[in-house]
C-alpha positions in Angstrom: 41.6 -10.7 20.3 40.6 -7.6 22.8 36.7 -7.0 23.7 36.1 -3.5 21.6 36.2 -0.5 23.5 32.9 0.1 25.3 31.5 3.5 25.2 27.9 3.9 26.8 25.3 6.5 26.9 23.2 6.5 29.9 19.9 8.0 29.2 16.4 9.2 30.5 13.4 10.6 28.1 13.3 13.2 30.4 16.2 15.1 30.0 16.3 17.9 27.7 20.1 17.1 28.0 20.3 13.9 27.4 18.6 14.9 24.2 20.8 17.4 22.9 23.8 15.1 23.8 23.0 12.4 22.0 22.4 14.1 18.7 26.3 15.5 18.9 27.0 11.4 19.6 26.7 10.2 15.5 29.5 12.9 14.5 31.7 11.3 17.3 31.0 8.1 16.3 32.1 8.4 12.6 35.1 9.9 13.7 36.8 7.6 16.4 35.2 4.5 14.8 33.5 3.8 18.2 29.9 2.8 18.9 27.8 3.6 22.0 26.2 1.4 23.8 22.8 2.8 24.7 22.0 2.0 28.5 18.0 3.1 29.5 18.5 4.4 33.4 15.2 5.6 35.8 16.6 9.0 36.4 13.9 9.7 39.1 15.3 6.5 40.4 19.0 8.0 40.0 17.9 11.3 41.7 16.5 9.3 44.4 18.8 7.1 45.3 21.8 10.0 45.1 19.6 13.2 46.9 20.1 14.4 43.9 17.9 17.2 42.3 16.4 18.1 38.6 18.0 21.4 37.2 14.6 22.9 37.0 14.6 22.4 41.1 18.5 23.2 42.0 18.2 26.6 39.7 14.7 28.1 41.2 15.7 31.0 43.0 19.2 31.6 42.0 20.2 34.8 40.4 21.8 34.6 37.2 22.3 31.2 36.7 18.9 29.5 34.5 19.7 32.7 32.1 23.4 31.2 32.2 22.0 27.9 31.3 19.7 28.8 28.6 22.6 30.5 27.2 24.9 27.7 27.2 22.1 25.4 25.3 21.7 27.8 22.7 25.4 27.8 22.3 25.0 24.0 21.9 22.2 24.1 19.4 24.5 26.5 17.6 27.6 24.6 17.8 26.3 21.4 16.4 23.8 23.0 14.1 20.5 21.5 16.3 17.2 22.9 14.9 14.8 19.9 16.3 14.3 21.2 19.7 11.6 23.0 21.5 11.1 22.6 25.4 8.7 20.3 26.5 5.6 22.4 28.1 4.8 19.7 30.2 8.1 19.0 31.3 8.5 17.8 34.5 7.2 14.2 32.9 7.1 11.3 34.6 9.1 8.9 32.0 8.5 5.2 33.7 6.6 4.3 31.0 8.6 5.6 28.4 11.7 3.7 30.1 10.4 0.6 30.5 9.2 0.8 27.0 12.5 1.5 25.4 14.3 -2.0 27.8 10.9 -3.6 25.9 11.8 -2.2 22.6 15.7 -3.7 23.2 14.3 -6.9 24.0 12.0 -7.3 20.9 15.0 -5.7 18.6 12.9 -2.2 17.8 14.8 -0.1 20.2 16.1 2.0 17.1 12.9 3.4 15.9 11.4 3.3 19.4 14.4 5.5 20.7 14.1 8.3 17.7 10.0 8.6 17.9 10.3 8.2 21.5 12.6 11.6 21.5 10.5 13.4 18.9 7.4 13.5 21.0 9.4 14.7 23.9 11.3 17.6 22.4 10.7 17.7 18.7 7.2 18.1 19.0 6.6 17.9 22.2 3.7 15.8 23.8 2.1 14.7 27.5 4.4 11.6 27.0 2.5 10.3 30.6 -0.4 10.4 29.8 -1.1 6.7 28.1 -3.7 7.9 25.4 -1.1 10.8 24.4 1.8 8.1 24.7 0.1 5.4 22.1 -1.3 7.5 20.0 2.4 9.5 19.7 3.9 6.2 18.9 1.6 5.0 16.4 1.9 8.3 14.3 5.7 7.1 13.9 4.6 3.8 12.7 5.2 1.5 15.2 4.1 -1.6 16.9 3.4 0.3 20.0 1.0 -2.7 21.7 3.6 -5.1 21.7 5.8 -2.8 23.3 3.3 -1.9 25.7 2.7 -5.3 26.8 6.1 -6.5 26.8 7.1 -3.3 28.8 4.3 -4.4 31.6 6.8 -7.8 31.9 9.2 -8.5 35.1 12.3 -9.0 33.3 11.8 -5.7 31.7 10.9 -3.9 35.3 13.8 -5.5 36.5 16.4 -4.7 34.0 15.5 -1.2 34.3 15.8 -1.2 38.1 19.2 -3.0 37.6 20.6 -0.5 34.8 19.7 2.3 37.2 21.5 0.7 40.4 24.5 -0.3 38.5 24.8 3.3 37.2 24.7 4.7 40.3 26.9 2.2 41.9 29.5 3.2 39.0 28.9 6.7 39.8 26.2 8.6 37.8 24.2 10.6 39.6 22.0 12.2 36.6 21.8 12.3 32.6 23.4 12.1 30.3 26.1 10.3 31.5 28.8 8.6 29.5 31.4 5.8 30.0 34.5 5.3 28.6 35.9 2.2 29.9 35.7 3.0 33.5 35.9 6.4 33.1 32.4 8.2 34.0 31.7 11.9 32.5 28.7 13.6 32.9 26.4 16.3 31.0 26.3 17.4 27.5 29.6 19.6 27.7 31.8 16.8 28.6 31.5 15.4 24.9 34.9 17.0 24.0 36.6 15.2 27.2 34.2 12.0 26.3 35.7 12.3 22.4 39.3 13.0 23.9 39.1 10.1 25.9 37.7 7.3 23.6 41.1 8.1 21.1 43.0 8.1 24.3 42.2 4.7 25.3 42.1 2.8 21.9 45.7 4.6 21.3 46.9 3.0 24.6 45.3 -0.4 23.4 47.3 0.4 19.5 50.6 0.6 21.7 49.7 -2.6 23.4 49.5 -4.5 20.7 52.5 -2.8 18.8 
């Protein structure tokens, strides 16, 4: 019997994107029968290692364009009927800890609740997700076992699976969030979803004609 078709979602806290992406990803879900898999990636580490730049850094300056861009999310928030968002106003913020803390909440099977309160404090109701006091206190208002996350997140195999997610990503291609895979096909940013969609029913349509 075939391996199901794999479908990821690479993500960082720290994207406002990556966000608003991922609450359009249930509705696609449901409808191709697909599940994503949910792949944490250091997007600092991404930028890094690809020269890339943070859209708050590539748009300063040009005419135009961030009034373009806040058009096109309120399109988005629009178009799939988003009312949980609210910019972070101490966005940039340094996510490390709220990366390592979701390959910690994988490991210990809490990665669910982790991921949801994890993206309400960052663009729900938006909180100094750095700053450690801000960070636990966040966590335990959503009812969670936020020490044992902590202390797992401080373990090697956690660093290191976050430093291997973010290498194999950019190996594969990414060079920011959200990205998503299909197969081996790589799309990135929020308005890809359509092509991302399109392409899941592509490929299990090929696999149906296989196995006709």
């Amino acid at each position: 019997m075939a391996a199901p078709l794999k479908a990821e979602f690479h993500f960082d806290f720290g994207s406002p994107n990556a966000y608003l992406a991922e609450l359009a990803l249930p509705d696609i879900e449901r409808r191709t029968g697909v599940k994503f898999d949910y792949v944490p990636v250091l997007l600092g580490g991404v930028y890094k290692a690809t020269g890339n730049l943070s859209p708050g850094e590539s748009l300063r300056g040009i005419r135009n364009k961030p009034e373009y861009n806040a058009l096109e999310t309120e399109r988005f928030l629009r178009r799939h009927n988003i009312t949980q968002y609210r910019m972070n106003p101490f966005f940039p913020v340094n996510t490390l800890m709220l990366m390592r803390g979701a390959v910690a909440a994988q490991f210990e099977g809490l990665f669910e609740p982790y991921f949801r309160a994890a993206y309400h404090h960052m663009w729900a109701e938006p909180k100094k997700m750095d700053d450690p006091q801000v960070f636990r206190d966040a966590f335990l208002s959503s009812g969670l076992d936020i020490d044992r996350i902590i202390a797992r997140a401080q373990q090697d195999d956690v660093k290191k699976k976050l430093i291997d997610n973010t290498s194999n990503a950019v190996a594969r291609g990414s060079f920011g969030s959200p990205t998503f895979y299909v197969g081996d096909e790589i799309f990135f940013g929020k308005d890809r979803l359509r092509e991302v969609e399109e392409e899941i029913i592509a490929q299990l349509d090929a696999r149906q004609r296989k196995t006709a």
